[in-house]
N, CA, C and O atoms as a GROMACS GRO file, in nm:
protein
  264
    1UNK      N    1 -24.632  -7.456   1.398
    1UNK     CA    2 -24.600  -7.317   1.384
    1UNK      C    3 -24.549  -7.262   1.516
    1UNK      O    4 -24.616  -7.267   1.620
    2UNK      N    5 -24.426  -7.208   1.507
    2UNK     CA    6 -24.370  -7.103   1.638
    2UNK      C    7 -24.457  -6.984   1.671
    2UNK      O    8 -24.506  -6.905   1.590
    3UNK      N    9 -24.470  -6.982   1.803
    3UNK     CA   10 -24.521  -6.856   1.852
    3UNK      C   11 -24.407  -6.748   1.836
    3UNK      O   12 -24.286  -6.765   1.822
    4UNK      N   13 -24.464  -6.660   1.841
    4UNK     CA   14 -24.348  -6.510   1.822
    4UNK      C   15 -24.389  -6.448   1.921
    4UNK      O   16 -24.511  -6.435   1.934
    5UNK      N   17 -24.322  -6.405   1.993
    5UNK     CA   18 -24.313  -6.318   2.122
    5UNK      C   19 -24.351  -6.185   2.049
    5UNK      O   20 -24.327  -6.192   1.928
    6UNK      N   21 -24.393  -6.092   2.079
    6UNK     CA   22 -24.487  -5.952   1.998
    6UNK      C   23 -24.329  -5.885   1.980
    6UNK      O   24 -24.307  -5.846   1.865
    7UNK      N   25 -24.225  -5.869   2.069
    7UNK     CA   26 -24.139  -5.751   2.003
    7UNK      C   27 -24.090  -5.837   1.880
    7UNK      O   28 -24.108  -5.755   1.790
    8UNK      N   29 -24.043  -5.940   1.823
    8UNK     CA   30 -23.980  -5.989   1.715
    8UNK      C   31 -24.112  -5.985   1.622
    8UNK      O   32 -24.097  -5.992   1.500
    9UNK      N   33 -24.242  -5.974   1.679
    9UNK     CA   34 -24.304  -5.967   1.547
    9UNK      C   35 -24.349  -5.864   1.458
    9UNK      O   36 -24.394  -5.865   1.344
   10UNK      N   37 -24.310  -5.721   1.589
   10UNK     CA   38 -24.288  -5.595   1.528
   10UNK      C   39 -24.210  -5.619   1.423
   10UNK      O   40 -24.256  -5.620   1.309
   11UNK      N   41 -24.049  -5.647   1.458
   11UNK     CA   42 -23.914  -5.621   1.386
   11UNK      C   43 -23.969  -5.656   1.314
   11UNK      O   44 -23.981  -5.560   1.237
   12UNK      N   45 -24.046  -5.777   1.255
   12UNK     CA   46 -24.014  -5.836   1.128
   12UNK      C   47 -24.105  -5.732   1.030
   12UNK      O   48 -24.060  -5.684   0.926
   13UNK      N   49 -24.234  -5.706   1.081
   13UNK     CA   50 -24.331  -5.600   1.009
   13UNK      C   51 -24.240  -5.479   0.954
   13UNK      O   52 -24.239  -5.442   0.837
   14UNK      N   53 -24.159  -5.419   1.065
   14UNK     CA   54 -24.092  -5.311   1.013
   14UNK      C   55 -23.964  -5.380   0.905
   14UNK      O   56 -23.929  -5.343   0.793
   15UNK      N   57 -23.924  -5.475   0.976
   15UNK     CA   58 -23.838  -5.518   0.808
   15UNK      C   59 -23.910  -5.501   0.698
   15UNK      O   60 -23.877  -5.417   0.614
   16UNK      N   61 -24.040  -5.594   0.681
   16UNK     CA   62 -24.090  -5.649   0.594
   16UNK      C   63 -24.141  -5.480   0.527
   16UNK      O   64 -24.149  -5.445   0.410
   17UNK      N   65 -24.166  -5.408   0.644
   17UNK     CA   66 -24.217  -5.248   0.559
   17UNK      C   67 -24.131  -5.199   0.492
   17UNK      O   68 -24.150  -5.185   0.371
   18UNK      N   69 -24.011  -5.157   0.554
   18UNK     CA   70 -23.877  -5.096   0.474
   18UNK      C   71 -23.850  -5.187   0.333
   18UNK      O   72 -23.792  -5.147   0.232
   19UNK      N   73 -23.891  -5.281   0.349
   19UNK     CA   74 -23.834  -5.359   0.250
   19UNK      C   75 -23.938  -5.328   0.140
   19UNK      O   76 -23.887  -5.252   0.058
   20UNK      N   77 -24.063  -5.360   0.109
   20UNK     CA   78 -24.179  -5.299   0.066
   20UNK      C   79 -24.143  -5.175   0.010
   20UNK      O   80 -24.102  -5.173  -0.106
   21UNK      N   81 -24.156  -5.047   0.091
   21UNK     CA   82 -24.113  -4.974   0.048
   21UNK      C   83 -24.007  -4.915  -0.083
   21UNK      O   84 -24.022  -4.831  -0.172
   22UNK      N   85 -23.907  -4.997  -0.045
   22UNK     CA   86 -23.820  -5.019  -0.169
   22UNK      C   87 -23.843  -5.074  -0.299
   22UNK      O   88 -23.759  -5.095  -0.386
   23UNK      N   89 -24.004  -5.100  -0.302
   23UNK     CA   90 -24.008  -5.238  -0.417
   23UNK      C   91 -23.942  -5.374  -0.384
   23UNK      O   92 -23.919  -5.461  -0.467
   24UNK      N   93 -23.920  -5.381  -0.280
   24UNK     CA   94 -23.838  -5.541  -0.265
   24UNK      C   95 -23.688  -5.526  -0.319
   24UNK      O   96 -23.638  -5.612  -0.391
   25UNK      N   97 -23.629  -5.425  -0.283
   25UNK     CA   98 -23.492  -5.410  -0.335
   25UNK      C   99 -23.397  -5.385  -0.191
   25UNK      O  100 -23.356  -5.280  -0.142
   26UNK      N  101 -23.380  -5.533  -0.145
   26UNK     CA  102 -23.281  -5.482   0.031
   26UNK      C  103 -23.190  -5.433  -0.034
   26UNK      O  104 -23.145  -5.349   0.044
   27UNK      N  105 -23.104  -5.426  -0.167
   27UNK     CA  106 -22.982  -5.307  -0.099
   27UNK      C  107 -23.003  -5.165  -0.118
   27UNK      O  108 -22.927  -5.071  -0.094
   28UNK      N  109 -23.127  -5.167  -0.168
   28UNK     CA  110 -23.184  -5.006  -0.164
   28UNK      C  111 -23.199  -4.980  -0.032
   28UNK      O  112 -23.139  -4.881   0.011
   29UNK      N  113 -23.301  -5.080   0.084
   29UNK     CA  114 -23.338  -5.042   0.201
   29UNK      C  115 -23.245  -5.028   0.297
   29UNK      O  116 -23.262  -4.968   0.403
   30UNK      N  117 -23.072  -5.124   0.236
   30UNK     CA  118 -23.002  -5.101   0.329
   30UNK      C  119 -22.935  -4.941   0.362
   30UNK      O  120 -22.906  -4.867   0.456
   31UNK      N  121 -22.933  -4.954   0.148
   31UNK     CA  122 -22.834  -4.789   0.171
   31UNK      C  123 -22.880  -4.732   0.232
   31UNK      O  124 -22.812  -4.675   0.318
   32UNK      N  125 -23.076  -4.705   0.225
   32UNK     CA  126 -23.118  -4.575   0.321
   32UNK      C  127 -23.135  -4.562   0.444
   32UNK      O  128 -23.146  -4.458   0.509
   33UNK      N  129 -23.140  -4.706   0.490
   33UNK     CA  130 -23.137  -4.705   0.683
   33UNK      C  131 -22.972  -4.638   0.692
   33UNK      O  132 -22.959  -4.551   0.778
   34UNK      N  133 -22.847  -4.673   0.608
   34UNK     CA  134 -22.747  -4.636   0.634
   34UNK      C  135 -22.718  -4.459   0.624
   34UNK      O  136 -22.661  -4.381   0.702
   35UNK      N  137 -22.777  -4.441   0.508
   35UNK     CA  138 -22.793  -4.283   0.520
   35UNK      C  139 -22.863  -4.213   0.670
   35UNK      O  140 -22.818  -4.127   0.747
   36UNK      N  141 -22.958  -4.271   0.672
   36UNK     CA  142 -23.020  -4.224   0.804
   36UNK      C  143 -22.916  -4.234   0.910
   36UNK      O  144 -22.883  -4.134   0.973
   37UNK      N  145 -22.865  -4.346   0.930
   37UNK     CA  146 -22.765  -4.334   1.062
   37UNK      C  147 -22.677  -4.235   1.027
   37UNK      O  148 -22.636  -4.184   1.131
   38UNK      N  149 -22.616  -4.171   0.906
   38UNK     CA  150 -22.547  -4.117   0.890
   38UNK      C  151 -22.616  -3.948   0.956
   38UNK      O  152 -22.594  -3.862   1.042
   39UNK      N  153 -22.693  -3.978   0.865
   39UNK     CA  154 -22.745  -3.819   0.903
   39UNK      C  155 -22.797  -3.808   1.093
   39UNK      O  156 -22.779  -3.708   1.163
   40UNK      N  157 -22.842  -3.899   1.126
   40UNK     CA  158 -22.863  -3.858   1.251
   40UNK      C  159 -22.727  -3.861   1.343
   40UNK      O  160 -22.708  -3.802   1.449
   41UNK      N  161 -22.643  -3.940   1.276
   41UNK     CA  162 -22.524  -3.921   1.350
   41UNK      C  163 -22.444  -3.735   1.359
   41UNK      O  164 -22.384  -3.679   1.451
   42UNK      N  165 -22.469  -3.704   1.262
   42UNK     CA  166 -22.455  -3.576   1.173
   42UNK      C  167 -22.503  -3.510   1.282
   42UNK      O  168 -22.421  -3.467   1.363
   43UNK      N  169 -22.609  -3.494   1.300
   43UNK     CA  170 -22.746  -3.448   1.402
   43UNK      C  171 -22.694  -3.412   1.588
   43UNK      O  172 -22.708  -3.323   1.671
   44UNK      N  173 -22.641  -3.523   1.577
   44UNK     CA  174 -22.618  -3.551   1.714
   44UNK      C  175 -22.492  -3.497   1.795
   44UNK      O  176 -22.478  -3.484   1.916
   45UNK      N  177 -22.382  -3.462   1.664
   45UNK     CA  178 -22.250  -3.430   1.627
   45UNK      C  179 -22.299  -3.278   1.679
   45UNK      O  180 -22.280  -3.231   1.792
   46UNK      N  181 -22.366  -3.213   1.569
   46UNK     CA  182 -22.441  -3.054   1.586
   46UNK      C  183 -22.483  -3.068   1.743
   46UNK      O  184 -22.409  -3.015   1.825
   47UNK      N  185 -22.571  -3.122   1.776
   47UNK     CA  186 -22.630  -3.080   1.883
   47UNK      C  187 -22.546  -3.090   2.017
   47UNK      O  188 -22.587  -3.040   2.121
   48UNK      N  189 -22.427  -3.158   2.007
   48UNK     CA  190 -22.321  -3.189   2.130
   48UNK      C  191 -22.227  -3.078   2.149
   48UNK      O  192 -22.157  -3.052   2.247
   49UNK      N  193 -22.242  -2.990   1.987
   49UNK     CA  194 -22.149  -2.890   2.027
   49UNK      C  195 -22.186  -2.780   2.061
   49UNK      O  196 -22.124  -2.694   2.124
   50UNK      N  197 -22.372  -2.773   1.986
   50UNK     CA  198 -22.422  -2.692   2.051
   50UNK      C  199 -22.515  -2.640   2.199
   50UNK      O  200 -22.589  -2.545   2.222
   51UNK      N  201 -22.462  -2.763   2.284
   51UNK     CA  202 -22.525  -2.778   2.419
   51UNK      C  203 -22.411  -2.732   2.481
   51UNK      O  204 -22.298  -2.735   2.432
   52UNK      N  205 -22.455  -2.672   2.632
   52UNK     CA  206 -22.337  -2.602   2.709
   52UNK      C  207 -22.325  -2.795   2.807
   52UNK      O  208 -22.420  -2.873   2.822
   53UNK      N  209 -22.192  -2.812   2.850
   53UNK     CA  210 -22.162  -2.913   2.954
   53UNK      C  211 -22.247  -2.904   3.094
   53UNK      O  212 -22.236  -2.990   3.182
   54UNK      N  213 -22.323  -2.800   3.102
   54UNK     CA  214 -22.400  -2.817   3.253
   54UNK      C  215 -22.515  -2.834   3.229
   54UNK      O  216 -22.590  -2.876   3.318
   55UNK      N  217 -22.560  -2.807   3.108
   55UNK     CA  218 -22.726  -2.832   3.039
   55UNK      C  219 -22.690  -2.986   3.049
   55UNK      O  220 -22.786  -3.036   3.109
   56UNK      N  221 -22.621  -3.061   3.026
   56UNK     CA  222 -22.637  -3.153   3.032
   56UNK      C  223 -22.589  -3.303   3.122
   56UNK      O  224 -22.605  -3.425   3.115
   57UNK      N  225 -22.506  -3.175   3.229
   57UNK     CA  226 -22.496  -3.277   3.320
   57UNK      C  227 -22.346  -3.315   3.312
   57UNK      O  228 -22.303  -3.326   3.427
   58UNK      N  229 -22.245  -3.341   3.215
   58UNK     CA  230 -22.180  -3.389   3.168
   58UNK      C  231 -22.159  -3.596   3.075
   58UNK      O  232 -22.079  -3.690   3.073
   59UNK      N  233 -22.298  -3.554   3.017
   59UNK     CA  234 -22.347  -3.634   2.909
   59UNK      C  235 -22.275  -3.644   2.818
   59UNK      O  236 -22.236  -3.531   2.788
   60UNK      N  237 -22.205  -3.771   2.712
   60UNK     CA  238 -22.196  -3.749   2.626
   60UNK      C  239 -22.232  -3.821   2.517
   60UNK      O  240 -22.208  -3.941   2.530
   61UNK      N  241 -22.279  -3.791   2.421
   61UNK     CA  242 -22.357  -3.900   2.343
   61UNK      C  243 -22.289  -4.020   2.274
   61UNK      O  244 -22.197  -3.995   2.195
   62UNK      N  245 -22.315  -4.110   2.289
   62UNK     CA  246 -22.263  -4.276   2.256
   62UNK      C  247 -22.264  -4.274   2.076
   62UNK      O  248 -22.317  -4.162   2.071
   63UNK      N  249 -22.254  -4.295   1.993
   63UNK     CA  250 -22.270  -4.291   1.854
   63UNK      C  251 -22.244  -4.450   1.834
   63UNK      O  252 -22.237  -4.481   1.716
   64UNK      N  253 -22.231  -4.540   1.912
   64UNK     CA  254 -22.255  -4.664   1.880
   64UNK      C  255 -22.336  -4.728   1.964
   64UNK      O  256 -22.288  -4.820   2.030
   65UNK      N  257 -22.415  -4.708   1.971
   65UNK     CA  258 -22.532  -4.736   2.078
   65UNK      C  259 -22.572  -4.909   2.002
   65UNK      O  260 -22.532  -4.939   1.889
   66UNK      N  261 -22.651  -4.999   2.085
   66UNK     CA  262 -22.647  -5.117   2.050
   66UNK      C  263 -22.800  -5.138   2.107
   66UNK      O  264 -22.855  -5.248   2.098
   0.00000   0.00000   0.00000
């Protein structure tokens, strides 16, 4: 048996939860992680236009963050 280093054994719990969640249906769990990016992308869109450029330094938010 492989040891798992603790952060990959998070990921997999939180896979294995989202997935659960769904009843065991990944393309349910995919659509809604995808909605979520959507909406927080949404989120982030709002909040960039509603920040002044010196509140923040001249920050601007990444929307493909990795």
């Amino acid at each position: 048996m492989r040891e798992q280093p603790i952060g990959e054994a998070v990921e997999n719990d939180e896979r294995a939860e989202v997935i659960a969640y769904h009843g065991g249906d990944v393309h349910a769990a995919i659509h809604t992680l995808l909605e979520d990016i959507r909406h927080l992308r949404r989120q982030l869109a709002l909040a960039e236009g509603a920040m002044s450029r010196g509140m923040t330094r001249g920050w601007r938010p990444d929307y493909d963050c990795r």
